[in-house]
C-alpha positions as CSV (number, residue, x, y, z in Angstrom):
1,X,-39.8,62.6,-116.8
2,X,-42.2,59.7,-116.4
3,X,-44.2,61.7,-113.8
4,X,-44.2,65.2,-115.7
5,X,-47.9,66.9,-116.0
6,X,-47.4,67.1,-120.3
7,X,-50.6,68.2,-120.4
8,X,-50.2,71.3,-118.3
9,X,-46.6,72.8,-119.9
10,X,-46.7,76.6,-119.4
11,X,-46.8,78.7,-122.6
12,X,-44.1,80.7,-121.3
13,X,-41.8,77.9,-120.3
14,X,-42.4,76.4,-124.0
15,X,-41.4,79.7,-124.9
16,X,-38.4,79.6,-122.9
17,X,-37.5,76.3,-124.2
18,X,-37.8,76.6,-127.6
19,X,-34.8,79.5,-128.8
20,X,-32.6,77.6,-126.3
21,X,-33.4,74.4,-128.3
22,X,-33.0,76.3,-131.7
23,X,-29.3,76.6,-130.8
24,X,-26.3,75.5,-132.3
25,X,-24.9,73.8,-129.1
26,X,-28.2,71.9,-128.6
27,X,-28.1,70.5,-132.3
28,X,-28.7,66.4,-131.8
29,X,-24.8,65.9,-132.8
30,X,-23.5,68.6,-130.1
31,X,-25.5,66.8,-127.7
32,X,-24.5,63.5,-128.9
33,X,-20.6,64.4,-128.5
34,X,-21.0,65.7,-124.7
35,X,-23.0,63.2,-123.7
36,X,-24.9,60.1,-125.6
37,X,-27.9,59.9,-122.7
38,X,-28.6,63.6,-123.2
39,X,-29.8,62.7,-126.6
40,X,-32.8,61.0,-124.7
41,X,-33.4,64.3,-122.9
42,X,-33.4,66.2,-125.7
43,X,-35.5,63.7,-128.1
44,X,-38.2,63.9,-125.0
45,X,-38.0,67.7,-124.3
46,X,-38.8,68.1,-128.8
47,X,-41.6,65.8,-128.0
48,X,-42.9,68.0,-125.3
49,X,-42.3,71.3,-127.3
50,X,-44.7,69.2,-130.1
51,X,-47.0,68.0,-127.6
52,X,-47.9,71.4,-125.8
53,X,-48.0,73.2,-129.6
54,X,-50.6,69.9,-130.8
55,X,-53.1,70.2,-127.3
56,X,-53.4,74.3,-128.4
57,X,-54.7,72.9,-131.7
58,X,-56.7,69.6,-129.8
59,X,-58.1,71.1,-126.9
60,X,-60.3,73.2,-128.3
61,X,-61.6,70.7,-130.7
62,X,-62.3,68.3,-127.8
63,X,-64.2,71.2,-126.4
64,X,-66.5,71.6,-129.2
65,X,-66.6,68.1,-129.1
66,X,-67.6,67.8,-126.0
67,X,-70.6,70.2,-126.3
68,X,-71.9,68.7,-129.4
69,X,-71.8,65.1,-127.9
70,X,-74.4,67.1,-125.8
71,X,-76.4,69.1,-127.9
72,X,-76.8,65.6,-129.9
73,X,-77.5,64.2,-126.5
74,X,-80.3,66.2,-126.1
75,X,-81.8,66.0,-129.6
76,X,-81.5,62.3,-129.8
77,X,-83.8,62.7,-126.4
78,X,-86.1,64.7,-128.2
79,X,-86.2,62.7,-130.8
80,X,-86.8,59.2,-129.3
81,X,-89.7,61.5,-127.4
82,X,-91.2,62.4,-130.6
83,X,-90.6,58.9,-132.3
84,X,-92.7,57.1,-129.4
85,X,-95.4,59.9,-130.0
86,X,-95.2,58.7,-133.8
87,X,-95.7,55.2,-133.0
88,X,-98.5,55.9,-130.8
89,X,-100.1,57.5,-133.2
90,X,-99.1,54.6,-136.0
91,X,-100.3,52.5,-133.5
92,X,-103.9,54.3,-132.9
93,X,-104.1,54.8,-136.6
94,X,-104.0,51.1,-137.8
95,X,-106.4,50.0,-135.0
96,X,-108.6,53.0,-136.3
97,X,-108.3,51.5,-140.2
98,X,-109.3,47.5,-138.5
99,X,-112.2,49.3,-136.7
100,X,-113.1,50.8,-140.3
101,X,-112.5,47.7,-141.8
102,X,-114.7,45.9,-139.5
103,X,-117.4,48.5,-140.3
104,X,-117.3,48.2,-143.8
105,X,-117.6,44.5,-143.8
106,X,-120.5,44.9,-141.1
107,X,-122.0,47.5,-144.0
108,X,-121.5,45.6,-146.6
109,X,-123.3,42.4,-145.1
110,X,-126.6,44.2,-144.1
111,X,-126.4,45.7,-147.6
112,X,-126.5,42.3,-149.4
């Protein structure tokens, strides 16, 4: 049980499994009477049955998940790309507005 692929259970096996668990002889007391370390067994094979029914829901989402961690992946690419062009252009702008500065002063001492 401790090696058992859970995440690889069959759908038809699950299928198999489940109306035989649904019985009356496989109620938790029925199994309890014939044998008190089949209760284990059965408390394990319910937790498979809700295992394999959760990963149908899971997978899928850890799919999508998986290709939006790499459409964000690529954006976030693009967008440190275009934030360094920004602060280029920050950067080119303010020594642009010194230079003018500089200017103006130079101006406005021949001026006076």
């Amino acid at each position: 049980m401790i090696s058992y692929n859970k995440d690889n259970i069959p759908d038809a096996l699950i299928q198999r499994i489940k109306p035989l668990m649904a019985e009356e002889v496989m109620s938790e007391k029925r199994v309890e009477n014939a044998s008190k370390a089949l209760v284990a067994v059965r408390i394990w094979i319910n937790a498979m049955i809700t295992y394999h029914e959760t990963l149908k829901i899971v997978n899928p989402m850890r799919e999508t998940a998986r290709v939006m961690t790499e459409k964000l992946s690529v954006v976030m690419g693009a967008l440190a790309e275009k934030q360094a062009k920004v602060k280029a252009i920050n950067d080119n702008l303010a020594m642009l507005n010194s230079q003018a500065a500089k200017l103006e002063a130079q101006a406005k001492e021949l001026n006076d």
